[in-house]
VEXDREN-2710 file (C-alpha; in Angstrom, 1 decimal):
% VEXDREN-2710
k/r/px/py/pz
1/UNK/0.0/0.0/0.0
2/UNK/1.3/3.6/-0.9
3/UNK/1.4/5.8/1.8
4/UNK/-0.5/9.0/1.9
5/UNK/0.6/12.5/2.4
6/UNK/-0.8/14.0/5.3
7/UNK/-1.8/17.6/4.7
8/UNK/-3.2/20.0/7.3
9/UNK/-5.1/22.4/5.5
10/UNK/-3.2/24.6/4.1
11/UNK/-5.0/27.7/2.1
12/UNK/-2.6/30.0/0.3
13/UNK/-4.2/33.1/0.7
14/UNK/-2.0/36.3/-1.1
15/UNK/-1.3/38.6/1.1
16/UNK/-2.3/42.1/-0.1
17/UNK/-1.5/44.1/2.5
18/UNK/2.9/43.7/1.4
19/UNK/1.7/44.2/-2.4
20/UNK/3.3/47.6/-3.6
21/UNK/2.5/49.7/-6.6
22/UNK/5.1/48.8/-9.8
23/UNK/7.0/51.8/-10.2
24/UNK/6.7/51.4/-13.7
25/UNK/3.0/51.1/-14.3
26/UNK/1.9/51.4/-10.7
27/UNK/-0.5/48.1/-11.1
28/UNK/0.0/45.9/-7.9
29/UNK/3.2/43.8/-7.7
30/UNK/3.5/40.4/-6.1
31/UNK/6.3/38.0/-4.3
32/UNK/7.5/35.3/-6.2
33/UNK/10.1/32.9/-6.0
34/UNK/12.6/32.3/-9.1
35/UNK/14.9/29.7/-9.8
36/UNK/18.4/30.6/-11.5
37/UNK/18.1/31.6/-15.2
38/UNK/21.0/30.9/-17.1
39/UNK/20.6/32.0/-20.5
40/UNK/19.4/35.3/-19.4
41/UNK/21.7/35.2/-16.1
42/UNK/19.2/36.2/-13.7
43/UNK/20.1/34.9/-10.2
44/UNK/17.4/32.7/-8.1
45/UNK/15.7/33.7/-5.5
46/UNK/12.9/35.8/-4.4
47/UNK/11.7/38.8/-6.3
48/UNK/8.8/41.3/-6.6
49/UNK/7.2/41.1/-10.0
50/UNK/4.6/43.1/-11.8
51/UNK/1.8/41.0/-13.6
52/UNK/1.6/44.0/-16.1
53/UNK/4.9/44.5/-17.1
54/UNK/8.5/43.2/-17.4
55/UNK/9.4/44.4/-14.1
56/UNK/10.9/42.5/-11.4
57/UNK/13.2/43.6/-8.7
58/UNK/15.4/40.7/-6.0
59/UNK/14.4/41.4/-2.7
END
């Protein structure tokens, strides 16, 4: 028998109250986490990005 995972209940809720205006096109920003890019030698780690734009800054 395989065994099963036992979860608590975990709900990811965003947390809106960090979020900060892009200072680019001041829509709301959020925390991600990035692995290492190679090709475009971007460091991993964790970063602010803006779902409008391109921007993204390493925290």
């Amino acid at each position: 028998m395989a065994k099963i995972a036992k979860t608590g209940d975990r709900n990811k809720v965003m947390d809106t109250q960090q979020s900060t205006a892009c200072p680019k096109c001041s829509k709301p920003t959020r925390i991600v986490k990035r692995v290492k890019d190679r090709e475009r030698n971007i460091p991993g780690g964790v970063y602010i990005s803006c779902s409008a734009c391109e921007f993204f800054e390493k925290l």
